[in-house]
Biopython code that builds the backbone (N, CA, C, O; Angstrom):
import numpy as np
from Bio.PDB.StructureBuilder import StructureBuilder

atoms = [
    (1, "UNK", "N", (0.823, -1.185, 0.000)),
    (1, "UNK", "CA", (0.000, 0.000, 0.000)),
    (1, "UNK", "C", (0.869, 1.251, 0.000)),
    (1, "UNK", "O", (0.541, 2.279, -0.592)),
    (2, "UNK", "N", (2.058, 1.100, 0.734)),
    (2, "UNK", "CA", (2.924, 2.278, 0.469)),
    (2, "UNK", "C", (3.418, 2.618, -1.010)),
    (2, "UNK", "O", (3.755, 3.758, -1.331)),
    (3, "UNK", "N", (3.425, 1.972, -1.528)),
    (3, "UNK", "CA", (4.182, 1.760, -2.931)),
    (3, "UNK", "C", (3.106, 2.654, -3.832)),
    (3, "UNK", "O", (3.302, 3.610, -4.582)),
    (4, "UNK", "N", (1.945, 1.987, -3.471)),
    (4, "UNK", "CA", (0.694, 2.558, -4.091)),
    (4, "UNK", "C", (0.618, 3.877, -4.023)),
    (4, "UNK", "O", (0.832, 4.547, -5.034)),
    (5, "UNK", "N", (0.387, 4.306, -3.142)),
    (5, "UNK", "CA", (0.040, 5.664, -1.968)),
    (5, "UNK", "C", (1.719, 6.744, -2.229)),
    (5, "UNK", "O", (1.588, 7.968, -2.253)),
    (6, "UNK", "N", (2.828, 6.263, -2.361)),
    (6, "UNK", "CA", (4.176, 7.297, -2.339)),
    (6, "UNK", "C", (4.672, 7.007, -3.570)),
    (6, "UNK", "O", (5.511, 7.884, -3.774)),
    (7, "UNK", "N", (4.636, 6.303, -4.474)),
    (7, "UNK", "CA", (4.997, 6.406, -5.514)),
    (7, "UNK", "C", (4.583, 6.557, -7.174)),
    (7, "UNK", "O", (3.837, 5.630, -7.489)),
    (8, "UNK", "N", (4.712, 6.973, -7.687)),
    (8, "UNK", "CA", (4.299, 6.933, -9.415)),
    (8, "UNK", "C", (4.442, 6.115, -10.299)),
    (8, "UNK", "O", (4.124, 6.335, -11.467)),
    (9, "UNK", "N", (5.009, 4.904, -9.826)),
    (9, "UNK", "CA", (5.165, 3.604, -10.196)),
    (9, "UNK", "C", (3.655, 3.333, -10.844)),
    (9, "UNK", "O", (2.571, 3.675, -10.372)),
    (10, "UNK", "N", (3.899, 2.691, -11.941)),
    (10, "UNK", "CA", (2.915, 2.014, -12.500)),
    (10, "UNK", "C", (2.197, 0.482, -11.415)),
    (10, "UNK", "O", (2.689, -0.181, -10.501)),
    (11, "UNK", "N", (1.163, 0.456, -11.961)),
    (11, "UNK", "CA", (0.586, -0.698, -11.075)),
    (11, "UNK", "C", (0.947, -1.673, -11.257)),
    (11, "UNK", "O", (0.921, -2.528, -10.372)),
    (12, "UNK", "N", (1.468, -1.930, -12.602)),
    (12, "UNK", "CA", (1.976, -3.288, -13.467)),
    (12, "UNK", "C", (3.402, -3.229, -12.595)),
    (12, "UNK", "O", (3.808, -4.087, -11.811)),
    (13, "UNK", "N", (3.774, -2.497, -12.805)),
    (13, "UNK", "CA", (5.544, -2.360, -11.509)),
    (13, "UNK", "C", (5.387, -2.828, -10.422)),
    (13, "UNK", "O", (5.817, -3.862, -9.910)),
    (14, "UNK", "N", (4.578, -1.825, -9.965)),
    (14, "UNK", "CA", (4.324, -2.503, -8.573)),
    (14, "UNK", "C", (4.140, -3.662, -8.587)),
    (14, "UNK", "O", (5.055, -4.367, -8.163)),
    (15, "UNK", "N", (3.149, -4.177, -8.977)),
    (15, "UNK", "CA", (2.720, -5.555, -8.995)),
    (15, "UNK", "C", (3.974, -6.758, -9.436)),
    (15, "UNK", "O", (4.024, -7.987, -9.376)),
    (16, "UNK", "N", (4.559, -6.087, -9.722)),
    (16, "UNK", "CA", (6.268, -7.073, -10.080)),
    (16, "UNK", "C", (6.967, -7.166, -9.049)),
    (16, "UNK", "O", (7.345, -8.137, -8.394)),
    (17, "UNK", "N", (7.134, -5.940, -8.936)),
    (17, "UNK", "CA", (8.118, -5.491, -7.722)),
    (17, "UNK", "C", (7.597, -6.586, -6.835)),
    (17, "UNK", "O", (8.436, -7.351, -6.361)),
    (18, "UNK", "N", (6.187, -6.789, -6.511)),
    (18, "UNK", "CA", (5.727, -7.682, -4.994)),
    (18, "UNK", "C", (5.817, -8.988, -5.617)),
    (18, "UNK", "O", (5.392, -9.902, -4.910)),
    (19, "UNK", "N", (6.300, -9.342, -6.863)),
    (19, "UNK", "CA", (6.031, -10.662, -6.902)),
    (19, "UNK", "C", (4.774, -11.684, -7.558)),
    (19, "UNK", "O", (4.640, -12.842, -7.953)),
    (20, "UNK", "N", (4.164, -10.737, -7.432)),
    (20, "UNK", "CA", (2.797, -11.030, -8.948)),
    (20, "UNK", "C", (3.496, -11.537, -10.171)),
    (20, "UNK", "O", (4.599, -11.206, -10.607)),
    (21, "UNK", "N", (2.487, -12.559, -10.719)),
    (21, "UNK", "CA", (3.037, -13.027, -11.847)),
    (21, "UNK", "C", (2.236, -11.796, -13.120)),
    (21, "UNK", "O", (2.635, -11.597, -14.267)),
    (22, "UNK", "N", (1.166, -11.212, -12.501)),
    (22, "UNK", "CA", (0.177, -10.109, -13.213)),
    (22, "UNK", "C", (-0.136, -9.266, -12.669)),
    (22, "UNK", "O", (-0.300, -9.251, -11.449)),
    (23, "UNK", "N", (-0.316, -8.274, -13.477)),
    (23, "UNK", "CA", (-1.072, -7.123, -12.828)),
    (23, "UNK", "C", (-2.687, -7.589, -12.478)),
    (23, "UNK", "O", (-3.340, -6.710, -11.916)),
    (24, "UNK", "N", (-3.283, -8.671, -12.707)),
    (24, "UNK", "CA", (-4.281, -9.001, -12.826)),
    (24, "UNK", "C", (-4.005, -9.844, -11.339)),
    (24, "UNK", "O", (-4.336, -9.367, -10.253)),
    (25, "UNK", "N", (-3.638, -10.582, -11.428)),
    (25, "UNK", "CA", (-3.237, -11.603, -9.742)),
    (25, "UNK", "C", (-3.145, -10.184, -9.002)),
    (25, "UNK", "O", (-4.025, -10.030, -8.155)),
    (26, "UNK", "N", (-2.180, -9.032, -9.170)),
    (26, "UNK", "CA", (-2.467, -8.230, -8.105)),
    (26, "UNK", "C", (-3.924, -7.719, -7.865)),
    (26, "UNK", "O", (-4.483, -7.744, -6.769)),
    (27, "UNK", "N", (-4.313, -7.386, -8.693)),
    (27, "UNK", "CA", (-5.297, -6.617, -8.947)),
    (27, "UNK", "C", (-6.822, -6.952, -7.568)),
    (27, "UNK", "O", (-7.399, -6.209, -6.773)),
    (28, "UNK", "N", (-6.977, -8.792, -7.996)),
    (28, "UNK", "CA", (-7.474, -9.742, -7.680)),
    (28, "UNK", "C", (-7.315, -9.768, -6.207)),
    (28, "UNK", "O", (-8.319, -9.889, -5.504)),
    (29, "UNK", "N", (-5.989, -9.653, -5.619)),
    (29, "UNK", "CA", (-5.777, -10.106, -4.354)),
    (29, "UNK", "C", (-5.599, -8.703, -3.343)),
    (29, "UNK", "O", (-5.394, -8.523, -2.143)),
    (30, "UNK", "N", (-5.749, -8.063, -4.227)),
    (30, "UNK", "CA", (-5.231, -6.397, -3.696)),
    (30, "UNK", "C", (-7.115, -5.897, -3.268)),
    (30, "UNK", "O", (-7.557, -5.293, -2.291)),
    (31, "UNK", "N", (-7.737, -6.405, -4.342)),
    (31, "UNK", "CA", (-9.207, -5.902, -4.164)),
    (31, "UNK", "C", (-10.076, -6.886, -2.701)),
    (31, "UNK", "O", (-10.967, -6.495, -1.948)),
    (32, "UNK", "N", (-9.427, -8.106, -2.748)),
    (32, "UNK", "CA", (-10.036, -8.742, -1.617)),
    (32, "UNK", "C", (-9.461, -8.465, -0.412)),
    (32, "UNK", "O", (-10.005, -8.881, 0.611)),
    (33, "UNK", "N", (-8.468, -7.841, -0.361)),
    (33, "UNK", "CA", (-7.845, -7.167, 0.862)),
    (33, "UNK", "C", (-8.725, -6.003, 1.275)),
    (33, "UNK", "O", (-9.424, -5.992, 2.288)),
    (34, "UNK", "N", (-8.623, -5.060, 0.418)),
    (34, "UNK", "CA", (-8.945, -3.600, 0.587)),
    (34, "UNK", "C", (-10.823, -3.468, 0.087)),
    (34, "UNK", "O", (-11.559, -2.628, 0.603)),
    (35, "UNK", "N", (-11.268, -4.406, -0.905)),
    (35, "UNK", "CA", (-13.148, -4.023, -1.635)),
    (35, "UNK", "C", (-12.451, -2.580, -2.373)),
    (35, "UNK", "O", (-13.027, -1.502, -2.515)),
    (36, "UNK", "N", (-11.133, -2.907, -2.758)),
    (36, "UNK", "CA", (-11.112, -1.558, -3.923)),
    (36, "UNK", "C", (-10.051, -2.061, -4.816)),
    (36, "UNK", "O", (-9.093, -2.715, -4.405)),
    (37, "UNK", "N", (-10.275, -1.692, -6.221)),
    (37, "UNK", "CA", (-9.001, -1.888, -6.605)),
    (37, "UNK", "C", (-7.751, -0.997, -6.910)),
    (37, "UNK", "O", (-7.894, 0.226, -6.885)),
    (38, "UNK", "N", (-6.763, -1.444, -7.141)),
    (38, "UNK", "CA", (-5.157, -0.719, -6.379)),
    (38, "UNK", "C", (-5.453, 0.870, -7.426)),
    (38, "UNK", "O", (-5.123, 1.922, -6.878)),
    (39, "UNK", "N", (-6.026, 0.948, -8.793)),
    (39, "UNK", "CA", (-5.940, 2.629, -8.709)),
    (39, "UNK", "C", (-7.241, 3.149, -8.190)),
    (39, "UNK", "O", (-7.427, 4.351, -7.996)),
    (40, "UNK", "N", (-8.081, 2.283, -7.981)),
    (40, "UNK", "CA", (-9.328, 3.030, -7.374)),
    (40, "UNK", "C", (-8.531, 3.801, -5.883)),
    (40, "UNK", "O", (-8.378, 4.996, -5.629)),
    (41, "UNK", "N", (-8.072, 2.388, -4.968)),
    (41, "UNK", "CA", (-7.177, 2.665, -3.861)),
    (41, "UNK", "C", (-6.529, 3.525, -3.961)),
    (41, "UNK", "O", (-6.616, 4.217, -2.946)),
    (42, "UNK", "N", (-5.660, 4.039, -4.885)),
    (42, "UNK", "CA", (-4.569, 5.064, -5.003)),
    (42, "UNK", "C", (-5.034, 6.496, -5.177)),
    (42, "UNK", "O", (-4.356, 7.407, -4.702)),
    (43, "UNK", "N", (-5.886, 6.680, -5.676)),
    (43, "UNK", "CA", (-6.936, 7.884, -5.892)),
    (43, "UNK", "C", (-7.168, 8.356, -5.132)),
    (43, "UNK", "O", (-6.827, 9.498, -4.822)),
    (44, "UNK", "N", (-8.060, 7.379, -4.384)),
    (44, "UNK", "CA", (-8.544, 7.754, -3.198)),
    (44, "UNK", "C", (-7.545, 8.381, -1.956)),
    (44, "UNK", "O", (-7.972, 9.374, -1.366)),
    (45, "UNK", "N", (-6.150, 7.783, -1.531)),
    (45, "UNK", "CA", (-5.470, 7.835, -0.500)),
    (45, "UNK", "C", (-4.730, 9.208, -0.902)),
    (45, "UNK", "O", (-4.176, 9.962, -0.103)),
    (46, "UNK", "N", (-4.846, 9.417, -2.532)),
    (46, "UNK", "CA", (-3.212, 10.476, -2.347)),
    (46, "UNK", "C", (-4.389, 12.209, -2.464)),
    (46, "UNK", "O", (-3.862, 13.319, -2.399)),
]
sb = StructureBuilder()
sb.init_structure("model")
sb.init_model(0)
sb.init_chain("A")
sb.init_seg("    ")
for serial, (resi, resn, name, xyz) in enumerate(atoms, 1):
    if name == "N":
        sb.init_residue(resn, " ", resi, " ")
    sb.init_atom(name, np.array(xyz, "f"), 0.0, 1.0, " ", f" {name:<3s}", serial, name[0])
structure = sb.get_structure()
């Protein structure tokens, strides 16, 4: 979430960076964490 929230990193990056094989696996596992997904999330926080 920091990554999300402090950086300009693309989501597809991010989602590497953590080890996702996809931006889609993140996407997926990021939304059942949070009921948002990571740029809805990012919008919202910054």
């Amino acid at each position: 979430m920091k990554l999300l929230r402090d950086s300009d990193d693309s989501i597809v990056s991010i989602a590497a960076a953590l080890g996702y094989s996809s931006q889609t696996a993140f996407a997926v596992a990021f939304k059942n964490l949070t009921g948002e997904s990571p740029s809805d999330w990012r919008r919202h926080k910054r």
